[in-house]
Structures are given as C-alpha cells and as structure tokens.
C-alpha positions, 0 to 999 in steps of 0.5 A: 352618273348621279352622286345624290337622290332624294327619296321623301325630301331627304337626300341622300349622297354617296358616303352618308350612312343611312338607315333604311326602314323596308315593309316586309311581308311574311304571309298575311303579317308585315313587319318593318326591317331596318338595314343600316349602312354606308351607301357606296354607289347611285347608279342611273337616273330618273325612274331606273335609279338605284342605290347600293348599302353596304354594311358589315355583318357578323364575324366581319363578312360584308352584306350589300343590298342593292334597292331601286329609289322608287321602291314601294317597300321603303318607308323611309331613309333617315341619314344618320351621318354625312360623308365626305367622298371624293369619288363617285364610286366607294368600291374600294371598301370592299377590299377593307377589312374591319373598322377602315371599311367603315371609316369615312370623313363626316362632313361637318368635320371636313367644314370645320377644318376649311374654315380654321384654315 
C-alpha cells in the first residue's frame, strides 16, 4: 500500500487537502474544473495507482471522486494543507457528519507541538 504519490513534483500524502484542476470537454469546448477536497485513500502502485477525494457537497451530502495518478485530464494538484494521519485508510470519515468529517490535524501544527515538548 502507498500513503504518497507524486503527480508533476508535487506530493501528495494521505490527509492533505487538495485542489484538483481537470480538462473537461463538452463538445468541441473544454473548460477546466476544480474539485477540492481531502484525499482519504492511494491505492496500488506504479501505472494502476489511484487516489480518492473526498469532499462535502451541499446541504451536507458527501461526494467522492476516484481518479487514477496518470490521468491525462489532470492539469495540476496543488496541496493547500498537509495533514497528519495515522492511518493508511480515512474511511472513517464517512460516517462523520459536518465539520468533523473534515477535521484533520495540519502538519506544521503537530511539528510545532513536538518541538515544545
């Protein structure tokens, strides 16, 4: 199991937050969508690896997208916070509602709080 991947030199870990821009085609115009969230599992390695995000929609209801790493439709992935995790897989936040499905401990706190210690 692998709890990173690198997509364009940025990596990207389990309990980061992520914003992934995507090419969509809709007839002969293509746009780009973003689709920001929480990556809550990396499955497999090498050419087969995929990701999942996970975000909360309106009215509360959760949507995930499952993408593979090598996807050509993705531009980018820009990390906006690193989380620290102490689990490989996050599956236990579907069953949170509200703002603790989101809630996840940003890494330079966790470092801060070592170091005073």
């Amino acid at each position: 199991m692998a709890n990173t991947f690198t997509h364009n030199t940025t990596d990207v870990h389990i309990g980061d937050t992520v914003r992934i821009h995507q090419s969509i085609t809709d007839g002969d115009k293509t746009r780009t969508q973003l689709f920001e969230g929480l990556v809550i599992a990396i499955k497999n390695a090498g050419a087969g690896q995929s990701f999942t995000v996970r975000k909360i929609g309106a009215n509360g209801i959760g949507v995930e997208k499952i993408l593979p790493v090598r996807l050509p439709s993705i531009k980018s992935i820009e990390v906006k916070r690193k989380g620290h995790v102490r689990r490989a897989k996050l599956y236990y936040l579907r069953d949170r509602i509200g703002k603790a499905a989101t809630r996840i401990k940003e890494k330079s706190a966790v470092a801060q709080t070592t170091k005073s210690a």
